[in-house]
BAMI-89094 format. One record per residue (C-alpha): x, y, z. Coordinates in steps of 0.5 Angstrom, whole numbers, plus 500, padded with zeros to 3 digits. Layout:
<sites>
XYZ
...
</sites>
This chain:
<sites>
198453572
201446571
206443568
202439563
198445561
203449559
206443554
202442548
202434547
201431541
196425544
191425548
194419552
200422553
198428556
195423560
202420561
205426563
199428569
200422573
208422572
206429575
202427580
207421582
212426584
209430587
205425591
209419592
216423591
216429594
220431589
223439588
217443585
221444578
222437577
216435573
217440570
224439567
223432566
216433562
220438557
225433556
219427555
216432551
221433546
223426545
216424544
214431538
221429536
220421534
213421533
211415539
206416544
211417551
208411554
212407548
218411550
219411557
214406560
208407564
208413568
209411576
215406574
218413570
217418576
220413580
225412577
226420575
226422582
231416583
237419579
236426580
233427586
240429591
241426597
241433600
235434598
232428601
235429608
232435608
224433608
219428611
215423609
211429606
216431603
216437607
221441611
220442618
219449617
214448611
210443615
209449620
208454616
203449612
200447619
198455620
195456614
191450616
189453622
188460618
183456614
178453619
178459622
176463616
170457616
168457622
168464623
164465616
159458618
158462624
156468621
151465616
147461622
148466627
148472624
152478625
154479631
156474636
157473644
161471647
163469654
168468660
166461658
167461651
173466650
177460656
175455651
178458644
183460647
185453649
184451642
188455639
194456643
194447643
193447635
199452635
203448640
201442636
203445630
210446633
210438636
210436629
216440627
220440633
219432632
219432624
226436625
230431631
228435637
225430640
225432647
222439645
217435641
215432647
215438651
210442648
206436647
205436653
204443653
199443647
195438653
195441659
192448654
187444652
186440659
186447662
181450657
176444657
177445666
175453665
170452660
166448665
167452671
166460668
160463667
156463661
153470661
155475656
161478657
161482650
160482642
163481637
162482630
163475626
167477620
173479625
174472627
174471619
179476618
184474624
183467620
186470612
191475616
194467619
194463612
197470609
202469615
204463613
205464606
209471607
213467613
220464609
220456610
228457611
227462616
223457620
228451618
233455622
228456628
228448628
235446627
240445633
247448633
251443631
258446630
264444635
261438638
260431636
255430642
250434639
251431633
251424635
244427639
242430632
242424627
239419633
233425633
232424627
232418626
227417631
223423629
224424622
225416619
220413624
226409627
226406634
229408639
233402641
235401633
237408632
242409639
245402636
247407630
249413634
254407638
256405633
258412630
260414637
266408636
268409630
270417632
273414639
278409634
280414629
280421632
276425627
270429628
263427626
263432620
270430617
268423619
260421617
258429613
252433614
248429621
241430616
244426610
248421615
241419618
238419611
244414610
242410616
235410615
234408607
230402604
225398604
224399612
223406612
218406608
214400612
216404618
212409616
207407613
205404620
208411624
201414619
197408620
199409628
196417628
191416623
188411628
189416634
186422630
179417628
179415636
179422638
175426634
170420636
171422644
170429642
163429637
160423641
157429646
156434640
152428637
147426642
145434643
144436636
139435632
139431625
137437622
142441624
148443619
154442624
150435626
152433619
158436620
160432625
157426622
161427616
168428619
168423623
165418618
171420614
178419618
174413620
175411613
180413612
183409618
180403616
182404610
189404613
188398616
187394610
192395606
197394612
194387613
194386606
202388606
203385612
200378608
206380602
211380607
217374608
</sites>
């Protein structure tokens, strides 16, 4: 249940008002969950109390979300999430669940079309196998990247394409003969045990897989905050080493460590990184990878379009997902030209 549906609004318009106050935080601020909750009780209150619509009060919604998340949203808080306004721990445990889900639909798609049994193969096992082991690599990638371990997001990058090289080389190469059957379902049942895997998994043990020992050394912490301001702020390399010299300089001159001198690494890089240009910088991070994911899926579906038939289910799947990051990548595109027309 939502925060709007729990307050009993006295207008139409200012349940609405409260919806996109909501939606905004969550969207546009990565605000904490309780957020919209604490200040929409407050909105509320003043608007049963004077009687006026809460647009006449607090303006129009984005402007008030914004501002809410502004004042009240700590920078402890914000060091610690990305973009997505997640941490790496969540974007890990979000990205099982994701897994687990495809998973569950594939396996239930298969069922349905194929029946309850299914066969596989050397062939098709070397291939799953790959798919699954690079998702999960990926899935780490992104939060190694999203946490500053910028040498280990690479590392298991590389992983996560050499397995799927590797799967795609044994897939071709071993028989297609049946090895063995399975019954559907398990395939379902392995998805739903992943998405409950990463729900039970705690975000803050996960965060702590993903964060550097920093303690006794001001190296490391150097290392720490230009990770995350290449991984996590979408700052380049050249930009970011320019704030770690600088920090390294004062160090030298005053003879204090970087935790007395500068604080905690994730809220410094925060610090450095604010403004305007982070947003743009991240904006064209997203462009960048949109694009990628639109490219690629097109090298992959472009085979399985040309040998399925119209008629098929999976054909229009293809069709369908492909035309959608194809969109959504032109999409992109768009506004970047449009922002990048508004810029001095």
């Amino acid at each position: 249940m939502t925060t709007t549906q729990k307050l009993d609004w006295p207008r139409d318009e200012d349940e609405q008002w409260a919806a996109v106050v909501e939606l905004r935080l969550a969207l546009d601020q990565q605000a904490p969950a309780d957020l919209a909750q604490r200040i929409l009780a407050e909105a509320h209150d003043a608007v049963t109390d004077t009687g006026r619509t809460a647009s006449d009060l607090f303006g129009a919604p984005e402007a008030y979300a914004r501002a809410a998340a502004e004042e009240r949203v700590g920078e402890e808080y914000r060091a610690r999430i990305d973009a997505r306004g997640m941490t790496p721990g969540e974007r890990f445990t979000a990205s099982l669940a994701t897994l687990g889900v495809v998973g569950f639909v594939v396996a239930v798609t298969q069922w349905l079309r194929d029946g309850l049994w299914q066969q596989a193969s050397w062939s098709s096992v070397a291939g799953f196998s790959a798919i699954v082991l690079a998702a999960v690599l990926m899935a780490v990638t992104l939060s190694a990247h999203a946490a500053g371990r910028i040498v280990g997001a690479r590392g298991f990058a590389v992983g996560a394409v050499l397995a799927m090289g590797a799967g795609i080389a044994a897939a071709g190469a071993l028989p297609d003969e049946r090895l063995f059957e399975f019954p559907a379902p398990a395939l379902a049942v392995a998805g739903g045990a992943l998405i409950v895997a990463a729900v039970v998994l705690p975000d803050a043990a996960v965060d702590r897989w993903f964060t550097p020992g920093l303690e006794g050394s001001d190296e490391r912490w150097l290392s720490h905050v230009e990770g995350l301001l290449r991984g996590r702020h979408a700052m380049p390399a050249a930009e970011a080493r320019a704030h770690v010299q600088e920090a390294r300089q004062h160090l030298a001159s005053s003879g204090e460590s970087a935790e007395q001198a500068f604080g905690r690494a994730e809220v410094y890089a925060l610090r450095l990184a604010e403004g305007p240009r982070r947003e743009q910088r991240l904006a064209r991070r997203k462009l960048y990878g949109v694009t990628a994911m639109a490219l690629l899926l097109a090298v992959i579906f472009v085979d399985e379009l040309r040998e399925r038939e119209p008629t098929s289910m999976w054909f229009w799947f293809y069709v369908g997902a492909l035309g959608y990051w194809i969109w959504y990548a032109a999409r992109l595109w768009r506004r970047e030209s449009s922002a990048g027309g508004d810029r001095p």
